[in-house]
C-alpha positions in Angstrom: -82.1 45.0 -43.6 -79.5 42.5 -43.5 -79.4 39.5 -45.8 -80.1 36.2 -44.2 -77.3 33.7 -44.8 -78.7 30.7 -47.1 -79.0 27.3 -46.1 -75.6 26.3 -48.3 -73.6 29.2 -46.7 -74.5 28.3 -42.9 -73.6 24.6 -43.9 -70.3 25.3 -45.3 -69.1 27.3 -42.1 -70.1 24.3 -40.2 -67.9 22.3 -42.0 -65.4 24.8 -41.7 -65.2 24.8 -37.7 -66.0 21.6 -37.2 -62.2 21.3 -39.6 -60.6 23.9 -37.3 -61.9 22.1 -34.3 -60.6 19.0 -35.3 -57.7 20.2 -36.3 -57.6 21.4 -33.0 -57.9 18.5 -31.3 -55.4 16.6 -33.6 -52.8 19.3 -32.3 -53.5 18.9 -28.6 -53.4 14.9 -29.2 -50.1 15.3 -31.1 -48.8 17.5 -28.4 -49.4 15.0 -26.1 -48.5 12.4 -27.6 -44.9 14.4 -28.4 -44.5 15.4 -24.6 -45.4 11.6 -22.8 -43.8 9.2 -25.6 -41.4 10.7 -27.6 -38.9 10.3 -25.3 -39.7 6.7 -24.7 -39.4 6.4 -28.4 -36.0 7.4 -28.4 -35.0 4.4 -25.8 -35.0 0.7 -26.2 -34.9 -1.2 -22.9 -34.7 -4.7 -23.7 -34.9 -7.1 -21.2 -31.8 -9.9 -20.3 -30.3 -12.7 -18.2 -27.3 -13.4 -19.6 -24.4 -12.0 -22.4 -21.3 -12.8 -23.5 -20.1 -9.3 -24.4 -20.8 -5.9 -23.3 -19.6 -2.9 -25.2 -19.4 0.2 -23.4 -19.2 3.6 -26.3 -17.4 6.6 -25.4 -19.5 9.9 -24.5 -20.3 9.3 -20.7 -20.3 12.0 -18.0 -18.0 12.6 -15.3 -20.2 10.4 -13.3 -18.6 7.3 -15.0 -22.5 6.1 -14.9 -21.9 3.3 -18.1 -18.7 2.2 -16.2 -20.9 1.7 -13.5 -23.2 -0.5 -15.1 -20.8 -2.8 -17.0 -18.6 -3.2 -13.6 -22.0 -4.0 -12.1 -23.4 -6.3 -14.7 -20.0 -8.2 -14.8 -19.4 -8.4 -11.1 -23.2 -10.4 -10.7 -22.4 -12.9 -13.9 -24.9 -11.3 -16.3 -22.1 -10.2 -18.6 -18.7 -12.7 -19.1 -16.7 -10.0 -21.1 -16.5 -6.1 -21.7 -15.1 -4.1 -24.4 -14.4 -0.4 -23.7 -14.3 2.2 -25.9 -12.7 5.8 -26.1 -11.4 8.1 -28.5 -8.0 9.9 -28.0 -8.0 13.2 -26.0 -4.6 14.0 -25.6 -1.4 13.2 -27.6 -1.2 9.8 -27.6 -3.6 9.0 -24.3 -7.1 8.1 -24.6 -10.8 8.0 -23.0 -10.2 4.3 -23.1 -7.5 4.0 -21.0 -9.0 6.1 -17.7 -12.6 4.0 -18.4 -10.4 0.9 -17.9 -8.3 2.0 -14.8 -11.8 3.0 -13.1 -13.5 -0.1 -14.1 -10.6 -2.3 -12.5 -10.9 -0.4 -9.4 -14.3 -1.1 -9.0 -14.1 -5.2 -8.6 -11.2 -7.9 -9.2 -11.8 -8.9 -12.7 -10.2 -11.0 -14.8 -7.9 -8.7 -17.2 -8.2 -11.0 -19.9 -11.5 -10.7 -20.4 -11.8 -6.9 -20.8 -10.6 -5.0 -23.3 -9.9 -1.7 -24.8 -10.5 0.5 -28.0 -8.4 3.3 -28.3 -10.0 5.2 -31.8 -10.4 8.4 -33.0 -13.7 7.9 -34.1 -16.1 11.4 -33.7 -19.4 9.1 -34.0 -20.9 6.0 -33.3 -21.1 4.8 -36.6 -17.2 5.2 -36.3 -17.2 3.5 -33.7 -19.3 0.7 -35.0 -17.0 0.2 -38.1 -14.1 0.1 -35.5 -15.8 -2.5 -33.6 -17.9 -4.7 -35.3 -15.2 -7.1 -37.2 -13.1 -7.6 -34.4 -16.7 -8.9 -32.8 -17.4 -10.9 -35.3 -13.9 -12.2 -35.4 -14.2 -13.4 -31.6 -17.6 -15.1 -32.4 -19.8 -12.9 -30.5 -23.5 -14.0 -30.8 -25.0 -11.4 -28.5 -23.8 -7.8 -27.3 -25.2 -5.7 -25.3 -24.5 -1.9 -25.7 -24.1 0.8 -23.3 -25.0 3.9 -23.9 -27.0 7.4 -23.1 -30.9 6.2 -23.1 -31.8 8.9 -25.4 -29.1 7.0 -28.1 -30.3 3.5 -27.5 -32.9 2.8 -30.6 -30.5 5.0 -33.0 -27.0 3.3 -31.8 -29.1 -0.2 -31.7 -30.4 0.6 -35.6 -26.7 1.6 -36.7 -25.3 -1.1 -35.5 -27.7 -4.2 -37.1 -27.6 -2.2 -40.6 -23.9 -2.2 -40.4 -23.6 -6.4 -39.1 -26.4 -7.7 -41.0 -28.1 -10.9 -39.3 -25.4 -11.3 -36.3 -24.4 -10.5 -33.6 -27.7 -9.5 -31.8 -27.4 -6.5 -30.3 -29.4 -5.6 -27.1 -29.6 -1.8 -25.3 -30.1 -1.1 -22.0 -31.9 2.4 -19.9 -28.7 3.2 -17.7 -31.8 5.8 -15.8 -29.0 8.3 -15.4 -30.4 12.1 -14.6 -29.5 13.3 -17.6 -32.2 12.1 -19.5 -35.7 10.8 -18.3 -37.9 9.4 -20.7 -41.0 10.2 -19.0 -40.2 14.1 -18.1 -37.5 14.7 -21.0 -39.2 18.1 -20.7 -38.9 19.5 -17.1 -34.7 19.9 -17.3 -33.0 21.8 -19.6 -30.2 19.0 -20.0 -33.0 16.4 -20.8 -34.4 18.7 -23.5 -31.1 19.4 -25.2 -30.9 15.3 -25.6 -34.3 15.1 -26.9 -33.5 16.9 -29.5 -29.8 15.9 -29.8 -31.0 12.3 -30.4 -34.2 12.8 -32.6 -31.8 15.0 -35.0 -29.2 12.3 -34.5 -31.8 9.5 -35.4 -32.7 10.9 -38.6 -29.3 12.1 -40.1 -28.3 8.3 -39.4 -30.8 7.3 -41.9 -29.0 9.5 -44.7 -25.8 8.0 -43.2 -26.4 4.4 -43.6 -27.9 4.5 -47.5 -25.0 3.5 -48.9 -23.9 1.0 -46.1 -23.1 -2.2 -46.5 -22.1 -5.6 -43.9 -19.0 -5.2 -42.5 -16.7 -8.5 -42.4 -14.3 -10.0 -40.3 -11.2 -9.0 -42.6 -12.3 -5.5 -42.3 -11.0 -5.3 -38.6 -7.3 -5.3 -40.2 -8.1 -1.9 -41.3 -8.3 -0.3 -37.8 -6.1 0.0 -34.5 -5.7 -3.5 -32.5 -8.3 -4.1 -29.5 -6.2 -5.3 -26.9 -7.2 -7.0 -23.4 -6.4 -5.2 -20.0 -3.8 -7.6 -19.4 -1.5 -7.2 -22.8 -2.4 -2.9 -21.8 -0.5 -3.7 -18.4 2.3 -5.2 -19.9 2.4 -2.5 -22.7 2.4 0.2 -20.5 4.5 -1.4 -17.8 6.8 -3.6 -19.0 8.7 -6.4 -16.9 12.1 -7.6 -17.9 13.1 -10.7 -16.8 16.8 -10.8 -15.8 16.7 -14.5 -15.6 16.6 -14.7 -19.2 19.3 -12.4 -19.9 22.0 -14.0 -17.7 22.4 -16.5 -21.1 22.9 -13.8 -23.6 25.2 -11.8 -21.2 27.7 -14.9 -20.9 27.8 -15.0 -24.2 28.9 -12.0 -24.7 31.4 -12.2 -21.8 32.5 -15.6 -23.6 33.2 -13.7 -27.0 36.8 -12.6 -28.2 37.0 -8.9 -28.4 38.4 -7.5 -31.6 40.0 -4.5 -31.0 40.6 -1.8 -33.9 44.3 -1.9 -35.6 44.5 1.9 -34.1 43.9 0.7 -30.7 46.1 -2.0 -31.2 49.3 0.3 -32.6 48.6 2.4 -29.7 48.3 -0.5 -27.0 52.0 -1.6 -28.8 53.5 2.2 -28.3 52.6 2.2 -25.0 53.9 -1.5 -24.2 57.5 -0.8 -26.1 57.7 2.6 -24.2 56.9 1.3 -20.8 59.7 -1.2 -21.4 62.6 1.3 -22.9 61.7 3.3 -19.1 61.4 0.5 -17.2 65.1 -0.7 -18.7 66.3 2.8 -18.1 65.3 2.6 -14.3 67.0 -0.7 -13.8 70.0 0.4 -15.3 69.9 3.6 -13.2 69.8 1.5 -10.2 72.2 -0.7 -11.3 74.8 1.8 -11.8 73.6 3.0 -8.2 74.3 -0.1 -7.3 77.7 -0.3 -8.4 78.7 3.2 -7.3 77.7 2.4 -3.8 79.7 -0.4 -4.2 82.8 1.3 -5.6 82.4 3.8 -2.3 82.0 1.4 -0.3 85.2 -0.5 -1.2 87.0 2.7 -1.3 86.0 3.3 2.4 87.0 -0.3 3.7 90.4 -0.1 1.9 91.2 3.3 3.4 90.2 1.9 6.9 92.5 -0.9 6.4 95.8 1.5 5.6 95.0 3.4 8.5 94.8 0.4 10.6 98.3 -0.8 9.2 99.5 2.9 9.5 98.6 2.6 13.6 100.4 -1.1 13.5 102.9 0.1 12.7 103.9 3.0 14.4 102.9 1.6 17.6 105.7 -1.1 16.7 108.3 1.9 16.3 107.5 2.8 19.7 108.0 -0.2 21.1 111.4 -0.3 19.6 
């Protein structure tokens, strides 16, 4: 016959289920939790009117969508200035430089106020050192930053531990396909930037121990941020030929100094230009002369003949 269970054994396997059930439910509520707002955790959509300064980071997709949305947000007045950015890709061109030829195409803005990066910076926090001085030289209070959803609370986090109290820095959903915060899960490219991020977000925190504000004098340490306009100019320079004609009458007006060979030379040529030129005169002169001589010869004997016909004529008479 079987031995009952005691009262102390039955109790203790109710505590143990009642753990495994809990446990249980803990799992389904952290699964949950993990597949509705972890992807919203990733994103930090703040709300705006109005910015000075937009910053648009390299890493878009062919789509051009954060081109898009600056061009967009500048062309309706909520933005007054942009800054794109764009590492180098090949030789000496850059991502920069095609992000700023398709954001000019898309309205007529004022060149001078947007402006280019060109960097060789594999991260953001790269990109952030590159960056931040040079805003904080120009004075900018607040910045909004464009970039993937998934990046917006880690890029938003890098930047304020690398400026300290300013600029503010706002981030914006672009609600491009490749990432949905709500369904992360149902695409295989929204899963891959789940993941990408969340690993992203927490090596950033081992990145930034050490860290410290960046300053205005550190943006002599990196490449100069120029403005659409001075790229223009820099890639297609104009001369003006109005403000040469000075310098070229100059020149025209100076004496030229010829070297002493050039001058011996210019001398042998002179002295034997003149010893041929006398020998021709004196060729024809003696031409000349000869002519003469024949001719003379020629009249004289015309004359004796005349006075040889006189005369016998005269005989005949007789």
């Amino acid at each position: 016959m079987a031995k009952l269970p005691t009262k102390k054994e039955i109790q203790k396997k109710k505590i143990i289920l009642s753990a495994v059930a809990a446990a249980f439910v803990f799992l389904i509520i952290v699964f949950y939790m993990v597949m509705t707002r972890s992807g919203h955790w990733l994103v930090d959509d703040d709300e705006f009117e109005h910015v000075k300064w937009a910053v648009v980071l390299d890493g878009q997709s062919a789509d051009m969508e954060r081109i898009d949305l600056a061009a967009e947000l500048m062309a309706s007045g909520k933005v007054d200035s942009v800054l794109i950015l764009g590492r180098r890709i090949l030789r000496n061109r850059s991502n920069a430089e095609f992000y700023l030829e398709d954001f000019m195409r898309l309205g007529s803005f004022d060149s001078n106020a947007v402006y280019i990066a060109r960097h060789d910076d594999p991260s953001t926090i790269g990109e952030a050192y590159t960056i931040i001085p040079w805003l904080k030289q120009h004075n900018a209070d607040t910045v909004l930053l464009i970039t993937g959803a998934a990046a917006t609370h880690r890029v938003k986090r890098i930047f304020n531990v690398l400026s300290g109290e300013s600029p503010v820095y706002l981030t914006t959903d672009i609600h491009h396909y490749q990432y949905n915060a709500d369904s992360w899960y149902s695409s295989r490219e929204s899963r891959k930037e789940w993941l990408r991020n969340w690993l992203s977000l927490a090596a950033s925190y081992f990145d930034l121990l050490p860290a410290g504000n960046l300053t205005e004098a550190d943006s002599f340490y990196y490449k100069p941020i120029v403005s659409a306009k001075e790229y223009e100019a820099e890639k297609n320079p104009v001369v003006d030929l109005q403000s040469l004609l000075p310098k070229v009458k100059e020149k025209l007006e100076e004496p030229v100094e010829l070297p002493k060979d050039t001058l011996a030379k210019d001398t042998i040529v002179k002295d034997t230009t003149k010893k041929e030129s006398a020998k021709s005169d004196k060729k024809e002169t003696d031409k000349k002369e000869a002519d003469k001589k024949d001719s003379d010869k020629k009249d004289s004997a015309k004359k004796d003949s005349t006075k040889s016909e006189q005369k016998s004529e005269q005989k005949k008479r007789i």
